[in-house]
C-alpha positions in Angstrom: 202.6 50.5 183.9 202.6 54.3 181.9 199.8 55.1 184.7 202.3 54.1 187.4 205.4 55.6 186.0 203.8 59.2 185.4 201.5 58.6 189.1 204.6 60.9 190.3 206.3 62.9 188.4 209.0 64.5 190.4 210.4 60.9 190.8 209.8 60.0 187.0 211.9 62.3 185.7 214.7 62.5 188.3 215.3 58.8 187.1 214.7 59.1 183.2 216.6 62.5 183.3 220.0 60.0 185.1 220.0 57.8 182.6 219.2 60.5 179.6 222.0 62.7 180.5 224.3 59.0 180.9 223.0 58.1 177.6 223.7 61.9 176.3 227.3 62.1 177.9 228.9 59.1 177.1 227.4 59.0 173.3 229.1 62.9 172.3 232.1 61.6 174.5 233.1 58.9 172.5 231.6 60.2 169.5 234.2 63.2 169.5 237.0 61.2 170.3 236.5 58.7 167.4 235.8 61.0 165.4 238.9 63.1 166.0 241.1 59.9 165.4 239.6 59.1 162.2 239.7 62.6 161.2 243.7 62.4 161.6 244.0 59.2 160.0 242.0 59.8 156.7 244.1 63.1 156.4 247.1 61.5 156.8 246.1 58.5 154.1 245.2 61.3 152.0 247.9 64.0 152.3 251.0 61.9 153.2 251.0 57.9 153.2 248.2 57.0 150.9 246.4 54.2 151.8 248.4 51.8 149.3 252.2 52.3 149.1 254.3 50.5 146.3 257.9 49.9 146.9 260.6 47.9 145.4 261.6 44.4 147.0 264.1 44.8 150.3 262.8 48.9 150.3 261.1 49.2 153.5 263.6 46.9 155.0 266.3 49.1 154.2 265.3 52.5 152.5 268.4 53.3 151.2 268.6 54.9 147.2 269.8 51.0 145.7 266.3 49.7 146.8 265.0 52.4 144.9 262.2 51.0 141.7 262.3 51.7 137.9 258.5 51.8 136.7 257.6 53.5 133.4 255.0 55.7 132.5 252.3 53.6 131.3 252.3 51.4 134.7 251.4 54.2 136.6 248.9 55.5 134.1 247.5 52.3 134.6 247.3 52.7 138.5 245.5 56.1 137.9 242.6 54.6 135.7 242.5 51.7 138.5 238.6 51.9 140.0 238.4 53.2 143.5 242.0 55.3 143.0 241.9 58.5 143.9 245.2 59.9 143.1 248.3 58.4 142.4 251.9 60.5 143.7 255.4 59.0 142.6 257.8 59.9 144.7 261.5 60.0 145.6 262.6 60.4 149.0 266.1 60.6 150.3 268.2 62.6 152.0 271.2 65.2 151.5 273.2 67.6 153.3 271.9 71.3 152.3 273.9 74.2 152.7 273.7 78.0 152.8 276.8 80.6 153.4 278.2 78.8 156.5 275.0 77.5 157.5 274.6 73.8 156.8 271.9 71.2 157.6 270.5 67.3 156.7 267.7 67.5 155.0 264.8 65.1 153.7 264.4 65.6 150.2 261.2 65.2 148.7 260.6 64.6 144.9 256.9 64.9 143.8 255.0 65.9 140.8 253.6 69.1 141.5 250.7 69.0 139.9 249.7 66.0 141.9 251.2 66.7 145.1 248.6 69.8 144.6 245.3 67.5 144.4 246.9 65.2 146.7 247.8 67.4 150.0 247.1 70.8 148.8 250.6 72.0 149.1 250.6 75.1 147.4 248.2 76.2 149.8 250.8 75.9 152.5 253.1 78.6 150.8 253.7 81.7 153.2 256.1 83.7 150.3 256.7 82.6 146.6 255.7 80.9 144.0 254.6 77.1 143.4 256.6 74.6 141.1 256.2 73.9 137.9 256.3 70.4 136.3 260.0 70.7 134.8 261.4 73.2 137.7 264.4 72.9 138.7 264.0 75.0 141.9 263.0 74.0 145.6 260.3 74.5 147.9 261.6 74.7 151.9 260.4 74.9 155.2 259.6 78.3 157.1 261.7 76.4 159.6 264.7 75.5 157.5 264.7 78.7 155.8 265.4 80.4 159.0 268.3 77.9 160.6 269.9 78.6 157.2 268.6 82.5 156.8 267.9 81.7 153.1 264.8 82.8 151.5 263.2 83.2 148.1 265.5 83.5 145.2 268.9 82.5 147.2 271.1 79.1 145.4 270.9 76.3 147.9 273.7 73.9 147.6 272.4 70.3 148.0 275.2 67.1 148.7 274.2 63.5 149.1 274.3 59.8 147.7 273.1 59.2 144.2 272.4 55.6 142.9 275.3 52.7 143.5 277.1 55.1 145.5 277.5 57.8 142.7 277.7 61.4 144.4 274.9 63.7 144.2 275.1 67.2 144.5 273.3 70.4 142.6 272.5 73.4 143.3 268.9 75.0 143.0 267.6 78.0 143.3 264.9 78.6 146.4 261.4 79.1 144.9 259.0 79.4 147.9 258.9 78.7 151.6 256.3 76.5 153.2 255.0 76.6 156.6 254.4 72.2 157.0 251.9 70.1 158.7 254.6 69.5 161.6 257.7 71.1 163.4 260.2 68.1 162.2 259.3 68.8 158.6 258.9 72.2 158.7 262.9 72.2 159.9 263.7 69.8 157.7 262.4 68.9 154.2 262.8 70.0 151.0 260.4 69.5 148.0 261.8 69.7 144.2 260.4 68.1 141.3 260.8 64.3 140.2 262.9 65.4 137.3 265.0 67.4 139.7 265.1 64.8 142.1 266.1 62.0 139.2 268.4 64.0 137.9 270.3 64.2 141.5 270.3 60.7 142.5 271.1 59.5 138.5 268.5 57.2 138.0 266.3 58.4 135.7 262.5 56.6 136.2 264.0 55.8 139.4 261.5 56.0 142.5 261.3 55.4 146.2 257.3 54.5 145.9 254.5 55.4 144.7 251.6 56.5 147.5 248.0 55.6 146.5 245.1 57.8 147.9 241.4 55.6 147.7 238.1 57.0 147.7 236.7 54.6 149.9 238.6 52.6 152.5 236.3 50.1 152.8 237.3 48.7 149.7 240.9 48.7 150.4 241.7 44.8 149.5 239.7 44.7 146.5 241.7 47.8 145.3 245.4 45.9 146.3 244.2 43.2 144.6 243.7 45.5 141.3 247.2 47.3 142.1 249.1 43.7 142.4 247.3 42.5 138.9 248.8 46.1 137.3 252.6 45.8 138.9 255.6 43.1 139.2 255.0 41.7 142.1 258.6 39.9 141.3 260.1 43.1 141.8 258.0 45.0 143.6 255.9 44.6 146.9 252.5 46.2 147.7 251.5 47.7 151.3 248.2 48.6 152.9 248.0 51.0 155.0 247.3 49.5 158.4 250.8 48.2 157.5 252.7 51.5 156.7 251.1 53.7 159.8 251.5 50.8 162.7 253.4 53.5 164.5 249.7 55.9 164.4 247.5 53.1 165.2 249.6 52.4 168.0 248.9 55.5 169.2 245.3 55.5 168.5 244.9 52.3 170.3 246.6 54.1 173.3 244.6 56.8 173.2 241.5 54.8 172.9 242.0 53.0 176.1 243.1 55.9 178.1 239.8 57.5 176.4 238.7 54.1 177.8 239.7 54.4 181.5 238.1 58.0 181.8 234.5 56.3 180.5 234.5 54.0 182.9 235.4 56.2 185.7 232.2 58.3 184.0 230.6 54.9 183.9 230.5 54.3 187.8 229.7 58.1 188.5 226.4 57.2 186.0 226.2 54.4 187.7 225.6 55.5 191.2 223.5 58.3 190.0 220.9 55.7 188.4 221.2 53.4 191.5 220.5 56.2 193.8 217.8 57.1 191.4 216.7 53.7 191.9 216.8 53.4 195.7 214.9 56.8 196.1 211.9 55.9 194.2 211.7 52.0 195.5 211.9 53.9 199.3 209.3 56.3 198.3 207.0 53.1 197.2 207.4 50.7 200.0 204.0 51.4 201.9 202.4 50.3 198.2 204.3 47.3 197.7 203.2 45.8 201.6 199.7 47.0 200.6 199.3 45.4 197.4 200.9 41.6 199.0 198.6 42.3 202.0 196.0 42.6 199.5 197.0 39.5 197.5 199.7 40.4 195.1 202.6 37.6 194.5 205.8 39.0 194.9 206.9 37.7 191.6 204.6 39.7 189.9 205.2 42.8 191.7 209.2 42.7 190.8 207.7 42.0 187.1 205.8 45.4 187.4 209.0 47.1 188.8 211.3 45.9 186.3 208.8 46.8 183.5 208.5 50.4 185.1 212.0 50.8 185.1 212.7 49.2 181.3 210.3 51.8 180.6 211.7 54.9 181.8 215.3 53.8 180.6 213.7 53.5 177.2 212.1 56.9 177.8 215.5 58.2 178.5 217.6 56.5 176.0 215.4 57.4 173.0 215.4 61.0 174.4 218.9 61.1 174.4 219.6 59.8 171.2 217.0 61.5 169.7 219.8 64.3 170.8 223.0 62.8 170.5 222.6 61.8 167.1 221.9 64.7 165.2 224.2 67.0 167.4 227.0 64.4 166.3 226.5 64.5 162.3 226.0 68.2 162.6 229.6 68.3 164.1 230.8 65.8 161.4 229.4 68.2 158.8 230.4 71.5 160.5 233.4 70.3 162.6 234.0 72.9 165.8 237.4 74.7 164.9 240.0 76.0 167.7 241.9 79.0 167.5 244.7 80.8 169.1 247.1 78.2 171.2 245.1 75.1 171.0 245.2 75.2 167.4 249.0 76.2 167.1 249.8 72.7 169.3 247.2 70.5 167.5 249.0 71.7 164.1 252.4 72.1 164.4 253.0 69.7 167.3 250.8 66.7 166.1 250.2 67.1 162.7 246.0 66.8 163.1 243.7 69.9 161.8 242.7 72.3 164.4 239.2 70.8 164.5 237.2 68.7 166.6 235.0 66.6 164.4 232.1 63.6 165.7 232.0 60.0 164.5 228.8 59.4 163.2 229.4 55.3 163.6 226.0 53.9 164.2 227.6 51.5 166.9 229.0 54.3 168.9 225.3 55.2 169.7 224.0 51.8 170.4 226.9 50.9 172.4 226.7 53.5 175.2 222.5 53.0 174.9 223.2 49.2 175.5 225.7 49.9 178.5 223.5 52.3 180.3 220.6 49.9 179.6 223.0 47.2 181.2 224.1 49.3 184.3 219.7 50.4 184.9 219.3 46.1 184.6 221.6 45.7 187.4 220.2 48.6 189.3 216.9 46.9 189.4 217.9 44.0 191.6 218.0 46.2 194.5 213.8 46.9 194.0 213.3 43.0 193.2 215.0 42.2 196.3 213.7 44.3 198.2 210.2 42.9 197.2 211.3 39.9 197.8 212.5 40.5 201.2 209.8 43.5 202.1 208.2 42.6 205.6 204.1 43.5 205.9 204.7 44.8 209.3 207.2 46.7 210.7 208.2 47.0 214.5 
């Protein structure tokens, strides 16, 4: 068979180099795209949602400041020495109406510990003039954004007004400490970060909080790690999310990405696919004067479609290994060293869809073995145009 397959070469590698270059295309393809959708969902587990969210009872329902939960210190020092936790980030999230001069505009206020919100989405980091908060500040950090619709900037008084707990009013004012440039244009417009003490303090309930966001350090143990969080909280009071539940809306649009991702592979599919056929046709044409003289000679047919579909098994194999031999270390190299955009690309990738101006791989081994299998699938069905032309091939021909 390796006699016959190498007997000409030309034809050889026309048909190996189809199916590498299938094998090579559709492996990076779908290795980038995966890999840019995990990307943006481990940085958003990590930086925004954590992967486990605690909230009290009728909260997510209704996410008004009376479903907020009281939980003392030592329940979420407990949480933090928790195996498998990562970081821990209280917070209280609600809303108020801030106001600058004659300026005024709604707001999403964020209450975080500092320190943590540091580890946990590298916030300070994100500051284009100021300084950071400290633990006990009373000041607020706010959007490049904001600070522009309300032409206020470092060390001007902003005048929040909202809801406080069981209708109570809420209003304060607090000095401007930095401005941020944020992940997105909606938060960059409208959020503003102040401390938990601050934030307490506003809505009058002191160890009051609108969740607590869990970051894990591997995923894979995700229920094990609930199951730990659940033991270490009142579950009477208080309910426990994963994070396939919190983010629905992003998987939903990962899963439509994925199939329109879909739909453009097997368009690529079919075009791979009538490159190996023709592949295929070519070098069974080339061979017919062989095949009628090895039947005239005695040959079964049988065993001459056995020969053919071994000499085509074996140059697939030839060109899948090749390819993945490829593939495979071009796609953890990317994972490792991701390729970064610049200029435009990168501005809409940021601001407009929250995601790191990167294109990283997946390094999933089924990625690779999928596409292999598929293109070993779409050769197999090429090869029935070679066995049935055996079958059919007449020794003499008018």
């Amino acid at each position: 068979i390796w006699r016959n397959i190498w007997r000409n070469r030309r034809r050889t590698i026309i048909t190996v180099a189809s199916i590498f270059f299938a094998v090579l295309l559709c492996s990076l393809t779908t290795s980038l795209s995966d890999g840019i959708w995990e990307k943006t969902i481990d940085n958003t587990l990590r930086t925004q949602t954590g992967h486990i969210q605690v909230h009290g009872k009728g909260y997510w329902g209704d996410k008004i400041i009376d479903n907020f939960m009281a939980v003392d210190a030592e329940t979420i020092a407990r949480l933090k020495a928790l195996e498998n936790v990562e970081n821990v980030s209280p917070r209280v999230e609600t809303f108020a109406m801030a106001s600058f001069g004659l300026a005024t505009k709604g707001v999403a206020l964020i209450g975080v510990s500092p320190e943590q919100e540091a580890a946990k989405s590298s916030l300070p980091l994100r500051l284009v003039r100021g300084d950071y908060l400290s633990e006990t500040d009373n000041g607020v950090l706010i959007g490049e954004g904001l600070s522009r619709y309300l032409k206020a900037d470092v060390g001007d008084t902003l005048a929040l007004i909202g809801q406080g707990y069981h209708g109570a009013s809420a209003a304060g004012l607090f000095p401007i400490r930095g401005v941020l440039t944020l992940i997105t244009a909606d938060m960059d417009n409208g959020v503003a970060y102040m401390t938990l003490p601050a934030a307490q303090q506003l809505i009058g309930m002191p160890n009051g909080y609108s969740g607590i966001l869990i970051a894990l350090k591997d995923d894979n143990r995700l229920d094990k790690t609930m199951h730990s969080v659940e033991r270490v909280v009142d579950t009477s009071l208080l309910e426990v999310y994963p994070w396939r539940f919190t983010m629905e809306r992003l998987l939903q649009t990962s899963a439509m990405d994925k199939a329109f991702d879909k739909a453009l592979l097997y368009i690529l599919y079919v075009i791979v696919g009538f490159g190996i056929v023709g592949a295929v046709i070519m070098l069974t044409n080339e061979r017919k004067r062989e095949f009628r003289m090895l039947v005239s000679l005695g040959m079964h047919r049988a065993r001459l479609a056995g020969m053919m579909g071994m000499e085509l098994l074996a140059m697939s194999l030839l060109g899948v290994a090749a390819a993945l031999a490829i593939a495979v270390p071009v796609a953890y190299a990317l994972a490792l060293n991701p390729i970064e955009l610049t200029g435009e690309v990168a501005e809409i990738m940021y601001k407009g869809g929250g995601m790191e101006p990167v294109l990283p791989t997946s390094t999933n081994a089924a990625i690779f073995i999928r596409q292999a299998a598929i293109i070993l699938a779409i050769t197999a069905a090429a090869a029935i145009y070679p066995v049935r032309k055996i079958w059919t091939l007449k020794l003499v021909e008018k």
